[in-house]
C-alpha positions as CSV (number, residue, x, y, z in Angstrom):
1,X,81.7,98.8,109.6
2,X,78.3,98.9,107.7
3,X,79.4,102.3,106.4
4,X,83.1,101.2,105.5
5,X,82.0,98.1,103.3
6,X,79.1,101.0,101.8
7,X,82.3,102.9,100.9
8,X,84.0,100.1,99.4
9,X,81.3,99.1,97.3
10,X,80.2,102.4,96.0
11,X,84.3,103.2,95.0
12,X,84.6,99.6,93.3
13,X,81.4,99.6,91.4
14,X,82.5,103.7,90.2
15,X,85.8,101.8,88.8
16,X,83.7,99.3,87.0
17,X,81.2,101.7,85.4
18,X,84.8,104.1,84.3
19,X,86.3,101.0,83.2
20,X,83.0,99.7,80.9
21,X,82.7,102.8,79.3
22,X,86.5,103.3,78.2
23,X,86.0,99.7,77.2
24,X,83.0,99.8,75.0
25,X,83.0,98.1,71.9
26,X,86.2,96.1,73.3
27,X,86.2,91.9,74.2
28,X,85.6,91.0,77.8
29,X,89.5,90.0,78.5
30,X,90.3,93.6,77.6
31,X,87.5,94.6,79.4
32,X,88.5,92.8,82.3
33,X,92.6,94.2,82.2
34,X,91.8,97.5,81.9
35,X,89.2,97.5,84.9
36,X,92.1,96.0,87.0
37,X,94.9,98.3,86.0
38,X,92.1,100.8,86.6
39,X,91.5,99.6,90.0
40,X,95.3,98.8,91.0
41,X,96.2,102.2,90.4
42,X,93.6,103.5,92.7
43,X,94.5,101.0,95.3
44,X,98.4,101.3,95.1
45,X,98.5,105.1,94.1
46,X,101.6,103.3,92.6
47,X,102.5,102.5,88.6
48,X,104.5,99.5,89.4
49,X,103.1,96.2,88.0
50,X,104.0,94.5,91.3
51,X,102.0,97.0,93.5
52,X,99.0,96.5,91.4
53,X,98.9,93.0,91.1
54,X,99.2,92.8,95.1
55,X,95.6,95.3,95.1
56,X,93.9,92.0,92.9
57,X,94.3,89.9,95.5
58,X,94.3,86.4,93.5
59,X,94.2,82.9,94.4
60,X,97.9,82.4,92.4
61,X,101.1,83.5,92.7
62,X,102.1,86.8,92.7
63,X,104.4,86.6,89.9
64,X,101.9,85.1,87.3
65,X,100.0,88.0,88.3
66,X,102.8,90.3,87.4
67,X,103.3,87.9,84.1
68,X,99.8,88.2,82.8
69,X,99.1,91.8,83.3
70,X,103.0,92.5,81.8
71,X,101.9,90.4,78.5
72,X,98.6,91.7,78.4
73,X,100.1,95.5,78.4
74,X,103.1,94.9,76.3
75,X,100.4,93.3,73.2
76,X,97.8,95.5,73.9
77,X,96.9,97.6,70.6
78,X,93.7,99.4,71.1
79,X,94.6,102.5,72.6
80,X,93.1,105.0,70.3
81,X,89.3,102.8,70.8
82,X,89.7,103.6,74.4
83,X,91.1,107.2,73.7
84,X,87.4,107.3,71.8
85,X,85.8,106.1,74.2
86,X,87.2,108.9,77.2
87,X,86.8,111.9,75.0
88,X,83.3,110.8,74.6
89,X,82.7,110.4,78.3
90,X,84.4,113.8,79.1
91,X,82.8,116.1,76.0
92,X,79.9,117.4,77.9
93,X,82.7,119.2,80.2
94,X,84.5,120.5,77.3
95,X,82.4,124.5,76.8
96,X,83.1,127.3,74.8
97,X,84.9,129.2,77.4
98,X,86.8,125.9,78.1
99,X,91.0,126.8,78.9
100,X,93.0,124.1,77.2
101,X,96.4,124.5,79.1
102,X,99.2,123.0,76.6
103,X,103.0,121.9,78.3
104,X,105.4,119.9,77.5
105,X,107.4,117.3,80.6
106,X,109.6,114.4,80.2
107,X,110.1,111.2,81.5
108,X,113.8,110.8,83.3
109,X,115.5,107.1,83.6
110,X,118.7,108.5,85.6
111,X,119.4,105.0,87.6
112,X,117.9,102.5,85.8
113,X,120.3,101.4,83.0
114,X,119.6,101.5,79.2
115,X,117.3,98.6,79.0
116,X,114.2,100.4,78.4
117,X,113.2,100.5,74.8
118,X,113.6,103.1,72.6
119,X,115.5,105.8,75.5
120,X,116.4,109.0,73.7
121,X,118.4,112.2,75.4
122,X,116.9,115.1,76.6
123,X,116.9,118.0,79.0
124,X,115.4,117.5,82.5
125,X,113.9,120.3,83.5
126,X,114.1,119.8,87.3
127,X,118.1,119.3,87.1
128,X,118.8,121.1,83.3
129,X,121.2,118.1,83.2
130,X,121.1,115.8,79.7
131,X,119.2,112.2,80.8
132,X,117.6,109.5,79.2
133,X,114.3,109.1,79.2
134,X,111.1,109.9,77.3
135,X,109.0,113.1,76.0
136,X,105.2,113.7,77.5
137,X,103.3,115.9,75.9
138,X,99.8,117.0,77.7
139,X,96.9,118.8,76.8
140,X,94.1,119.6,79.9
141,X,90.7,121.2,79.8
142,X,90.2,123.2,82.9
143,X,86.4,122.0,84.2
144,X,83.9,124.6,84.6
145,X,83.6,125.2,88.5
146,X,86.9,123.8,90.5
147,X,89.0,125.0,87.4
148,X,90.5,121.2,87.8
149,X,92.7,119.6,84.8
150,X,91.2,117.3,83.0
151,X,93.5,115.8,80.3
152,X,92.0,115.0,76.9
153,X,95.3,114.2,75.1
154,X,98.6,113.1,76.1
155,X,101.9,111.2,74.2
156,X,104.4,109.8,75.2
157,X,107.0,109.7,72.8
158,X,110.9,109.5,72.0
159,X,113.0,111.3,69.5
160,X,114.7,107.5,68.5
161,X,111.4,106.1,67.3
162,X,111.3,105.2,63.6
163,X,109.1,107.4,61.9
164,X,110.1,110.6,64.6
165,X,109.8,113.8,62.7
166,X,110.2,116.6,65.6
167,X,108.6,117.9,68.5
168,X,106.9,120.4,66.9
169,X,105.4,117.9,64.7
170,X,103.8,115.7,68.5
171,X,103.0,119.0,69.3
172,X,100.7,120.0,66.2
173,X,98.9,116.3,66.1
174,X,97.7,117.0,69.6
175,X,96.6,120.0,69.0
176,X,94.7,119.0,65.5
177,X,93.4,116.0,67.3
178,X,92.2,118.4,69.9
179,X,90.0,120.2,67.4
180,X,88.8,117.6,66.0
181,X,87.4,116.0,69.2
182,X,85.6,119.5,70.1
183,X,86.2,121.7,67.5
184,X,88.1,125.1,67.6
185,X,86.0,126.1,71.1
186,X,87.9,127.4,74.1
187,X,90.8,129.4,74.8
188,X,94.5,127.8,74.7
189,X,97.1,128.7,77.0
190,X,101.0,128.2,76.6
191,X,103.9,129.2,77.6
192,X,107.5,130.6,76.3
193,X,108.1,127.6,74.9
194,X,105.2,127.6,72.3
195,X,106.4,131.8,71.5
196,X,107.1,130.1,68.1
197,X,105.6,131.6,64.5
198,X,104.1,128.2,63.1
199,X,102.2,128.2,66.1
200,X,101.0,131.6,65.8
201,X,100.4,130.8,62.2
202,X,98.4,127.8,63.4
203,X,95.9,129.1,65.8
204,X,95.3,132.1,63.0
205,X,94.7,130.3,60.3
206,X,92.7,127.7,62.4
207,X,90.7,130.7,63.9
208,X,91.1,129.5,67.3
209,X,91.9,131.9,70.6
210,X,94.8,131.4,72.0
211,X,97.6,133.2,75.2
212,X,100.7,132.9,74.8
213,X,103.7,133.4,76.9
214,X,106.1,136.0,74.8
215,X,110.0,136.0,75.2
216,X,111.8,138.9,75.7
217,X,113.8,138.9,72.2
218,X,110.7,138.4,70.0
219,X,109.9,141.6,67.1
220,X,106.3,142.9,67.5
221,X,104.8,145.6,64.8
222,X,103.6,148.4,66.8
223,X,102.6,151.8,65.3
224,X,103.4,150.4,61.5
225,X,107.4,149.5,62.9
226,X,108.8,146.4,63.9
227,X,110.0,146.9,67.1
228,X,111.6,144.5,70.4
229,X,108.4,143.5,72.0
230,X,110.0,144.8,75.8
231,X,110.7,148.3,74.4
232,X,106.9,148.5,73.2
233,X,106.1,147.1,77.2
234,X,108.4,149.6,78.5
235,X,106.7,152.1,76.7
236,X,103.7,151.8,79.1
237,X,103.1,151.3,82.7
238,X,99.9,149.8,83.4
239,X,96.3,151.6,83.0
240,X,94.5,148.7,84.8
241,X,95.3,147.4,88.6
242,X,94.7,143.7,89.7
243,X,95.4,141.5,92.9
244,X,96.4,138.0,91.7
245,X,97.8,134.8,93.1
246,X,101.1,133.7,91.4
247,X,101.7,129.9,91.6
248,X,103.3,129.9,95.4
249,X,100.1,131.9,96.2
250,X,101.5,134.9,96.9
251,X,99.6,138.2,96.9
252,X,100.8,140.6,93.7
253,X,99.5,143.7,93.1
254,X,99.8,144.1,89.3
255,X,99.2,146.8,86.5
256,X,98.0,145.7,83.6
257,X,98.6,147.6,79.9
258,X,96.5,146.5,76.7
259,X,98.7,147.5,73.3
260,X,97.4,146.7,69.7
261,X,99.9,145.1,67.8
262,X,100.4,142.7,64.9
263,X,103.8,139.6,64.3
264,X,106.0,140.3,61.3
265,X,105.0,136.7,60.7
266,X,101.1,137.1,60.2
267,X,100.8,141.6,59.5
268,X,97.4,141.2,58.7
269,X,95.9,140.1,61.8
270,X,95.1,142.6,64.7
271,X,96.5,140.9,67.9
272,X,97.0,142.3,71.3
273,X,99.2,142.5,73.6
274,X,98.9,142.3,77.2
275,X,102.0,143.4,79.6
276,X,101.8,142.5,83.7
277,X,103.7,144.8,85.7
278,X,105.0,143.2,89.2
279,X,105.2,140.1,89.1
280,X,109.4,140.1,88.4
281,X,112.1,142.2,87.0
282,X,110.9,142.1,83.6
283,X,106.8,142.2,83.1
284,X,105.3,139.4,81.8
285,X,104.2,139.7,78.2
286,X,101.3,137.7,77.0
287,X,100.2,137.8,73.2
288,X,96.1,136.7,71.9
289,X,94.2,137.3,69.6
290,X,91.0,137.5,71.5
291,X,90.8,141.9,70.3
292,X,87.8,143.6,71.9
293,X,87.2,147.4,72.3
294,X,86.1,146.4,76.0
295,X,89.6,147.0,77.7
296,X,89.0,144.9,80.4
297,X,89.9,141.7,77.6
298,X,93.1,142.8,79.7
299,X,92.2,141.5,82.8
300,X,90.8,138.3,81.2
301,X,93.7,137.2,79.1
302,X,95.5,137.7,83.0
303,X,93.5,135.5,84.4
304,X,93.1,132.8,81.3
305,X,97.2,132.6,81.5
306,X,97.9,132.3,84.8
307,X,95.1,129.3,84.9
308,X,97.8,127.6,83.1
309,X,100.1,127.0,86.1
310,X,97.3,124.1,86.4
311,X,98.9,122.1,83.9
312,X,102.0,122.1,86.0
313,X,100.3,121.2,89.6
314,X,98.6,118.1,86.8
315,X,102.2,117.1,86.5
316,X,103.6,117.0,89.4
317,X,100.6,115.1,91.0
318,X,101.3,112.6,88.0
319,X,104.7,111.8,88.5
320,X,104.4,112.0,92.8
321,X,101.4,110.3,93.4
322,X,101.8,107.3,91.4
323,X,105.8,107.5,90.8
324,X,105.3,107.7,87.0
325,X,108.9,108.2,86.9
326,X,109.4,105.2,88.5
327,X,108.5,103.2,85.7
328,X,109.8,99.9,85.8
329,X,107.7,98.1,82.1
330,X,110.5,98.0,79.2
331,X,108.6,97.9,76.3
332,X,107.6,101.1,74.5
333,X,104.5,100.1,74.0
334,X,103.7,99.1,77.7
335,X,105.3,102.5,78.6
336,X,102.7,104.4,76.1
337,X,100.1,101.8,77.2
338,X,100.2,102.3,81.3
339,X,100.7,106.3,80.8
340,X,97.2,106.2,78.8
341,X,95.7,104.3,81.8
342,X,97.2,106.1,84.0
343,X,95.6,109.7,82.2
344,X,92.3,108.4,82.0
345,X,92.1,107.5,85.8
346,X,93.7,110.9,86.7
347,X,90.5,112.4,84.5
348,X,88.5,110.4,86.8
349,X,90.0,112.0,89.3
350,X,89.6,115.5,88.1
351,X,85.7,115.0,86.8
352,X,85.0,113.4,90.3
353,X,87.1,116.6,91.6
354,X,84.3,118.7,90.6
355,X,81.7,117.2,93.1
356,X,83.5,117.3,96.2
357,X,81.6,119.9,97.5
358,X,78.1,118.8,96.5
359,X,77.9,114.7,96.7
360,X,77.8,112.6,99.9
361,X,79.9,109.9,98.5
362,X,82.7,112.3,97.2
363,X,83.0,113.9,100.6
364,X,83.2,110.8,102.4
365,X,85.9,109.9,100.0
366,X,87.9,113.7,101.2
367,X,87.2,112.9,104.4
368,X,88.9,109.2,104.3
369,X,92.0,110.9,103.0
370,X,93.7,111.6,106.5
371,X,95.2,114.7,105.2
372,X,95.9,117.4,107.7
373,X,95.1,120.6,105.6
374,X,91.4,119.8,104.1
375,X,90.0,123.4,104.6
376,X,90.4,126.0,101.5
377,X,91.9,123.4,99.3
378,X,91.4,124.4,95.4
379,X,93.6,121.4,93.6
380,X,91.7,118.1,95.1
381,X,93.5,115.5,93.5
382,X,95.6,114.4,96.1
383,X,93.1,114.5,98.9
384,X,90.8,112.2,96.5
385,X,93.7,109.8,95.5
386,X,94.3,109.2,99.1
387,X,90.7,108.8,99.9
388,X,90.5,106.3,97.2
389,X,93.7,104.0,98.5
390,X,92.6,104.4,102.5
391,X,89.4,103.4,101.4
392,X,90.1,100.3,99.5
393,X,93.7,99.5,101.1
394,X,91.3,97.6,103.7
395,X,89.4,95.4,102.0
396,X,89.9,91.6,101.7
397,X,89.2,91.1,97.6
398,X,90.1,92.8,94.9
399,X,88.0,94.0,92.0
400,X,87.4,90.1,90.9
401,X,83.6,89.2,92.5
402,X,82.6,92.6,91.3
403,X,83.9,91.5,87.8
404,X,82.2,88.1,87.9
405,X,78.6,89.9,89.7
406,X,79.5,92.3,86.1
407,X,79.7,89.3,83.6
408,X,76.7,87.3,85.1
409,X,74.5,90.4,85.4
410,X,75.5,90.8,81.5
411,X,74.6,87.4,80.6
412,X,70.9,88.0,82.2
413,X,70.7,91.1,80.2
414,X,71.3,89.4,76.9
415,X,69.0,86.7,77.7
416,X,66.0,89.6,78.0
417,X,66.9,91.0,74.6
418,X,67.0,87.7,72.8
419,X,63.2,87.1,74.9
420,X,64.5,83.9,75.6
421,X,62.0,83.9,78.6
422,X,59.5,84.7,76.6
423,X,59.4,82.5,74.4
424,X,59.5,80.0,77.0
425,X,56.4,81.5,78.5
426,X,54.7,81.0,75.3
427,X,55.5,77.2,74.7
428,X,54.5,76.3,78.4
429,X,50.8,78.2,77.2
């Protein structure tokens, strides 16, 4: 027992030290909503309002529960402070080998009605059916050891909005906004989708390496001629041999060709082109601009692309862990507002993802998840999500006495600076 209530301790005051420094610089009511979404998301694994109002545990009804933290989310209106505030918390995993894996998802509303705001139609990509719903557009860091995805940008957004330009255009302010928070460091990875020439042009001109994904009817200038990118792949059949993983973890035994070529978009600027031999029909055709006369930048433009199926395992732990689907707020707004929170605590996730192996606490956490298959895991964040909500699914309270032991031990701090006692002390002499 002594150990279990150690547990819960150590997890709820971890909560409150994530949820003071997204809230820095905000006042103590927002403070106090976002450390209980915060810590209603951990304890449901769930997105629905109703399933975290149950994890606070309050001396009122369950439906002014549900009221306050629905009004507090639908008028809430400082999400790029908080935004600040994470990227700041996360920078020092952000290095200059950093993989920034770049995919777009949706949001689906197939059942629900047409009562959420702002619905547009788009493609699902489970289904390839036309649906309602909502864009999400992610950018992840992969950390430095576990390779985990940490997202340091996401959007939600809908082609109906007033002021909607494209996707392109969602697409280019995350990536600007991206360089701005860390500069033009790391290595981006996308895939056919992004085969596009303004973003080729983009990354040139912005001097930042990139892999991407090529299609199969895209013109490459090889030798001086423009030419179909799968004859020049053809052409070749693979100087270099590799044993890789594909995304089902099956074993592939590859060959790998490195070709020098330039886009009839950008002629001026060497590129290369890397074609995979075995893992289908048709080789996979990967196009960077990281050149080097060390032929084994082959082998790491490979690797640095097929990192990127990380992205997608970030997705679908997104939408199947905590239902994001499942939506049920109706307001725009709240929608945007609970898929921030949501991203921040699933960074949580992946930074504490990178201890699991090294910190007491963390493998306590793994080991409270009650998951058969523990052994040679490589994506944590289910084991840890579980750990979190067997952990805390038992207590009594909520997150409300660690709040008020929070404001009280704030209220003594601020009496120090002002040397209140002090200045008592002196009077009495």
């Amino acid at each position: 027992m002594n150990n279990y209530n150690t547990l819960v301790y150590q997890t709820k005051r971890k909560i409150l030290n994530f949820s003071e420094k997204i809230s820095k610089g905000l006042s103590r009511p927002k403070f106090k909503f976002i450390s209980q979404i915060f810590y209603g998301l951990l304890e449901s694994n769930s997105i629905h309002l109703s399933n975290i109002s149950r994890t606070l545990k309050e001396d009122i009804s369950l439906k002014k529960t549900i009221e306050r933290l629905s009004r507090n989310l639908s008028s809430f209106n400082e999400q790029d402070k908080i935004y600040k505030n994470y990227i700041n918390g996360i920078k020092s995993s952000i290095k200059d080998d950093t993989i920034f894996c770049i995919d777009l998802s949706e949001i689906t509303k197939k059942r629900e009605g047409t009562k959420f705001e702002s619905l547009c139609k788009l493609r699902d990509g489970s289904t390839g059916k036309i649906e309602n719903g909502y864009y999400l557009y992610e950018i992840a860091a992969l950390t430095k050891n576990k390779k985990s995805p940490i997202p340091v940008y996401t959007e939600l957004y809908s082609s109906t909005r007033k002021g909607f330009l494209s996707s392109n255009s969602e697409i280019f302010k995350g990536l600007k906004k991206t360089s701005e928070n860390f500069g033009n460091v790391g290595i981006k990875a996308l895939d056919r989708g992004f085969d596009d020439n303004k973003f080729y042009e983009y990354f040139i001109e912005a001097e930042e390496n990139f892999v991407v994904r090529a299609k199969t009817n895209r013109n490459v200038i090889y030798k001086g001629k423009s030419q179909n990118i799968l004859k020049v792949a053809n052409k070749f059949k693979g100087k270099y041999k590799l044993n890789l993983k594909n995304k089902n973890g099956k074993n592939l035994d590859v060959k790998i060709s490195y070709i020098p070529i330039q886009l009839p978009c950008k002629k001026e600027k060497n590129l290369t082109l890397v074609v995979v031999y075995g893992t289908g029909k048709i080789p996979m055709m990967l196009i960077t601009n990281m050149v080097s006369s060390d032929k084994r930048i082959a082998v790491t433009v490979t690797k640095v692309y097929l990192l990127r199926w990380k992205i997608e395992e970030y997705f679908k732990f997104k939408k199947q862990q905590f239902n994001l689907e499942d939506i049920r707020v109706r307001s725009f707004n709240s929608i945007r507002t609970l898929n921030l929170f949501l991203t921040f605590i699933i960074g949580f996730i992946g930074l504490f993802s990178e201890k699991v192996e090294e910190n007491l606490f963390a493998i306590e956490v793994i080991e409270n998840s009650k998951r058969i298959y523990t052994n040679k895991v490589k994506f944590f964040y289910y084991q840890i999500a579980n750990g979190f909500f067997n952990i805390l699914k038992k207590t009594n309270v909520g997150i409300a006495k660690f709040l008020e032991k929070n404001r009280k031990e704030a209220q003594i701090k601020n009496l120090f600076q002002l040397n209140i006692f002090n200045a008592s002390f002196e009077f009495c002499a």
